[in-house]
N, C-alpha and C positions, 0 to 999 in steps of 0.2 A: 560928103567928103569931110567937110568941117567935123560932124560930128562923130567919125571916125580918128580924125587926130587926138579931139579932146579923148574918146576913150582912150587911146595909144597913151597921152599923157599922162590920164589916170592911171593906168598900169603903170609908168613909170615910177610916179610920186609912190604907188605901194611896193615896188621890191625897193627904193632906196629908203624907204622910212624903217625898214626891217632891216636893222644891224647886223643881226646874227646870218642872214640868209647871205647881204651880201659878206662878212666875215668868210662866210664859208665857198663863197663864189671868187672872191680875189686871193683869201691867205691860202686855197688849198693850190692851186696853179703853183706857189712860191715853195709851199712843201714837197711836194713831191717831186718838182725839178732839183732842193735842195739834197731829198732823198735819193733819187736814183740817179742825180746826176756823183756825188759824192759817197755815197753809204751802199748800196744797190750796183755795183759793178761787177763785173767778170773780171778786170784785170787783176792782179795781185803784188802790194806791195809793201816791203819790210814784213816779210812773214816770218814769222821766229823761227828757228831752228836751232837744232841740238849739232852737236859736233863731237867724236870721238875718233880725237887722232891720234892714232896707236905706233905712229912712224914719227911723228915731230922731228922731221928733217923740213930741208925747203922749200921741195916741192909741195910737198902734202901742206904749208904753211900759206906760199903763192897762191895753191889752189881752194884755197878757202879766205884769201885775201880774194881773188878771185870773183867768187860767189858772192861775200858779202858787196863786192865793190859795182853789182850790177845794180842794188838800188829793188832787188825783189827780195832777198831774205835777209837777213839780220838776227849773226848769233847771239843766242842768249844764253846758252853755255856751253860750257865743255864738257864731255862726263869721262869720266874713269875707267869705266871699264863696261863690257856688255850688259851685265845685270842692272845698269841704269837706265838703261834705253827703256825697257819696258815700264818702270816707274817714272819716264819720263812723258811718256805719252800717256799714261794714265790722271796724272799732274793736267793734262791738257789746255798747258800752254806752250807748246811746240806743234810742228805741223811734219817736219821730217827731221829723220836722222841723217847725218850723214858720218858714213864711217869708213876711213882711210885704213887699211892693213899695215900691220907692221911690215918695212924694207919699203914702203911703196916708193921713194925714189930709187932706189938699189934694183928693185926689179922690173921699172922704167924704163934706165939706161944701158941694164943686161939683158934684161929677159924680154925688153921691149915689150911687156904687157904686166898692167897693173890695175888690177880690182877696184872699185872705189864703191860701195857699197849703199844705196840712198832708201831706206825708209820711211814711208810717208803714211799717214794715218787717214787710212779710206773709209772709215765714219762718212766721210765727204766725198764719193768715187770720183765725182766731175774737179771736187778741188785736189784731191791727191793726183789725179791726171796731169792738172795744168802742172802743178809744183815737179813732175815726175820731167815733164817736158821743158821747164824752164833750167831745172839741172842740167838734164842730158845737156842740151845746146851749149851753156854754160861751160862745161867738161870738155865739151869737144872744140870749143872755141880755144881753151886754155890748150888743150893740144896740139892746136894747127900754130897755138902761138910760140910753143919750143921747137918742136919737130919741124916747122912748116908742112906746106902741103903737097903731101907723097903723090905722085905723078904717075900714074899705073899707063902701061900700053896702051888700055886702051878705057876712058872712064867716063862716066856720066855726068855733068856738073848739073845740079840745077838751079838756077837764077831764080829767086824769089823776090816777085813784086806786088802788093797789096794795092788795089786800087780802088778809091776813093776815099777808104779809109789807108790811111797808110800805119798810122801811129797804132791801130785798132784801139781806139777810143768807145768804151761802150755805150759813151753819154751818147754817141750820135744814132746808138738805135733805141736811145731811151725817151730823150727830147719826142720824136714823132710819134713816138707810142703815149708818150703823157698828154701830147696835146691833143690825140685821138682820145682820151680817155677823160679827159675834161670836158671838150667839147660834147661828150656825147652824155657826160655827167648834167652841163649844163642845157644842152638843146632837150635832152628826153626826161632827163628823170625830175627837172625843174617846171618842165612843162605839165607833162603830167599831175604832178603833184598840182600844180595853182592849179588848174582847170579840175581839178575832183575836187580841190579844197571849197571853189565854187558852189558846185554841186552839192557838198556836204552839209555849207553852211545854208544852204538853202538860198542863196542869192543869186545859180545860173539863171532859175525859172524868171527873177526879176529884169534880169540881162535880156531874155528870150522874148518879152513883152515888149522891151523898149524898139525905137524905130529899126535899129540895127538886126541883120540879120543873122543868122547862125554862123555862116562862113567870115564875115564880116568882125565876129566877136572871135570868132578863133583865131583870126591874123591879127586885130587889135594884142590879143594878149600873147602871140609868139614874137611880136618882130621885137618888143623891147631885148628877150631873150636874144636875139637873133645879135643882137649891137653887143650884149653882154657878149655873145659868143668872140664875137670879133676884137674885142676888147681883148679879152683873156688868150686869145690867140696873138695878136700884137705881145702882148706882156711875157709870151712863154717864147715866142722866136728871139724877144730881145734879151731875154734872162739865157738862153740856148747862147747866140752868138756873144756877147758881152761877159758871161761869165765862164762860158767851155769851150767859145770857139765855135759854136756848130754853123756850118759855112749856111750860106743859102745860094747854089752857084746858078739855080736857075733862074724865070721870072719870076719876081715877088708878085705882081699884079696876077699870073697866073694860079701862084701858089694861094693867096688870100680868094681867088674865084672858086678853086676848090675847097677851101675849109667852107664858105657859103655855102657850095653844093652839099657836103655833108652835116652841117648845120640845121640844111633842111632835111634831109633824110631821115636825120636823128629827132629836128621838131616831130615831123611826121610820125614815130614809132611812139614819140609821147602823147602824141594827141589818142593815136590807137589806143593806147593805153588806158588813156581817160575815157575812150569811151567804151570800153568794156567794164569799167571799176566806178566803186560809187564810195570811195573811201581813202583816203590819203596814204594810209597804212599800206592798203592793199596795192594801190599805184605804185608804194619806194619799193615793197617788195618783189612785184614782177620787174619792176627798172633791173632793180640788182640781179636780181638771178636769171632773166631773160635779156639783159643787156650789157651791164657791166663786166658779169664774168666772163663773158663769151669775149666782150671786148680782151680782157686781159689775157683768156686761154686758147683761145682761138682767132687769134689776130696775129700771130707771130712779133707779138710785142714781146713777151717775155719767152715765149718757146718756140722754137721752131717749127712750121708745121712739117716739114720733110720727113722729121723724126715719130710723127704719130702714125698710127694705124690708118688706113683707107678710109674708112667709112666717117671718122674724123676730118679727114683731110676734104672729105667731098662736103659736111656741113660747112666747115667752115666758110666755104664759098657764096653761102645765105646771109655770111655775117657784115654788112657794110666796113667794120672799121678794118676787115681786111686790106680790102679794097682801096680804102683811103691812109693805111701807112704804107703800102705800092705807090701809091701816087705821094707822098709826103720826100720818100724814101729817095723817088727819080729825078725828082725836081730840088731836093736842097743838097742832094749827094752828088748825081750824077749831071747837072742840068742839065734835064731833061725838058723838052718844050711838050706842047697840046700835042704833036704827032705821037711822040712815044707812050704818053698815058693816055691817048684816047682811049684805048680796052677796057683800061679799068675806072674810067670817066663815065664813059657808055655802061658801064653796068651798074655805075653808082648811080647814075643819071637814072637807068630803067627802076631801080630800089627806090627813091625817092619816088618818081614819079608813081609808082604801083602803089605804096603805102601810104601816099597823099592820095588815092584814090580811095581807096578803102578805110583809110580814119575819115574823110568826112562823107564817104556813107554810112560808117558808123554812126559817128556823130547825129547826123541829120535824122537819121531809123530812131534812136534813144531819145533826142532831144525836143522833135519835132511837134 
């Protein structure tokens, strides 16, 4: 056992005497929650917009004090006449138009209906959508503010309540996707990479001689990893709650059992890793393209899986770090306890377990 720590030791003294590795093990956790909690969002705000009011009466003046005064667009100019519109979106620093009709109060307050005409530039379909929907609501709020609200026989109201996000804050589905993507940066692609660097340089064979056995040197050189994990996971909830807010309303001690549980899963897919490749290159590049991206495209980090095709929606289910922003998602959103994520605990459980079976019979077939 003693001689088990000392190598644990060892492995520590060499990822901290290498700057660059840990450089890129601490500053990228700070990057990417700076990224996507700030730069990387769905919501929209101060978007520019053009304005062309062909009534400059008070309504059509209100209703564009209005708009500008939600805090989502911000006019940046007026145009003259229609033949600017199209040179103005061309220019593309505007995102819509919006164009009021001449009489538009006159035909308001006679005609009780009046045109308001909104142009958005769908280069962008998913952003001209939101901007198309953050009008409307906007327009129709400024009309229930004159007129109030008309009372029919018999009507519909519906109550709208956002729950657990209320504010819909996008950082809070960013936060558990970065720490899912860290984490699995750090457990797999890190693991792998040392353990073939081993092999490369020719010093596993020297490893393999010494008293320590095979299993023995492969948990020597993951658990250092394993503290890194927990580290950077500590560092990503405090950067989450302290700098956006992002609650944690379940248990913390639960929630840190589960980044462990996927820590190893993810060691796990590194060790597989290493023991199929005999070259460092070749390790970052199955990491990436058989982990990372799946992590990014097939996690519903960034895309929804609802919105893909079937046969996508069914891999995805191989992919661990689905699994584990389910479970990130119900315990720092919804606090959720062990009963409600047991399902996808138990399948993260079964993946670990299956892939920590089969890397070190890997291992053991290669190295023995």
């Amino acid at each position: 056992m003693r001689e088990f720590f000392v190598f644990v030791r060892k492995e520590c003294y060499h990822i901290f005497r290498d700057r660059r590795t840990l450089l890129i093990l601490f500053g990228m956790p700070v990057v990417l929650i700076v990224l996507f909690g700030f730069a990387i969002t769905n919501e929209i705000r101060n978007v520019k917009i053009a304005v062309l009011d062909e009534s400059r009466d008070t309504y059509s003046r209100r209703l564009v004090d209005r708009i500008t005064a939600s805090g989502y667009f911000a006019v940046s100019t007026y145009l003259s006449s229609e033949a600017a519109i199209e040179r103005e979106f061309r220019r593309g620093e505007v995102k819509m138009v919006v164009v009021i009709p001449a009489r538009f109060g006159h035909d308001f307050n006679h005609g009780r209906k009046a045109p308001v005409q909104l142009l958005t530039d769908a280069s962008d379909p998913n952003t001209g959508t939101t901007l198309i929907n953050y009008a409307n609501a906007i327009i129709l709020a400024y009309q229930e503010e004159i007129t109030g609200k008309v009372k029919l026989p018999l009507t519909i109201a519906p109550e709208v309540r956002m729950i657990y996000n209320p504010s819909l804050k996008s950082v809070f589905l960013f936060v558990p996707g970065v720490m899912t993507l860290i984490l699995m940066l750090v457990s797999a692609m890190m693991t792998s990479i040392t353990i073939t660097r081993e092999k490369e340089l020719g010093t596993m064979e020297i490893l393999l001689v010494s008293p320590l056995r095979p299993l023995t040197i492969i948990a020597g050189k993951v658990i250092p990893y394993i503290a890194l994990s927990f580290i950077i996971a500590l560092s990503i909830l405090a950067m989450g709650f302290w700098i956006f807010g992002m609650p944690v309303k379940g248990s913390l001690v639960l929630l840190l059992l589960e980044c462990l549980l996927f820590c190893l899963a993810a060691l796990s897919l590194g060790i597989l890793i290493s023991s199929v490749t005999s070259s460092q290159q070749t390790a970052m590049m199955i990491s990436m393209m058989g982990l990372l991206l799946p992590t990014i495209l097939l996690s519903g980090f960034v895309f929804p899986l609802e919105s893909m095709p079937k046969p996508l929606q069914l891999f995805a289910n191989i992919v661990p770090a689905k699994w584990f922003i389910i479970i990130l998602k119900d315990i720092m959103l919804k606090g959720a306890g062990l009963r409600q994520v047991l399902v996808p605990t138990a399948i993260l459980g079964g993946m670990t377990l299956f892939f920590l079976l089969i890397s070190v019979r890997k291992f053991k077939t290669r190295l023995s």
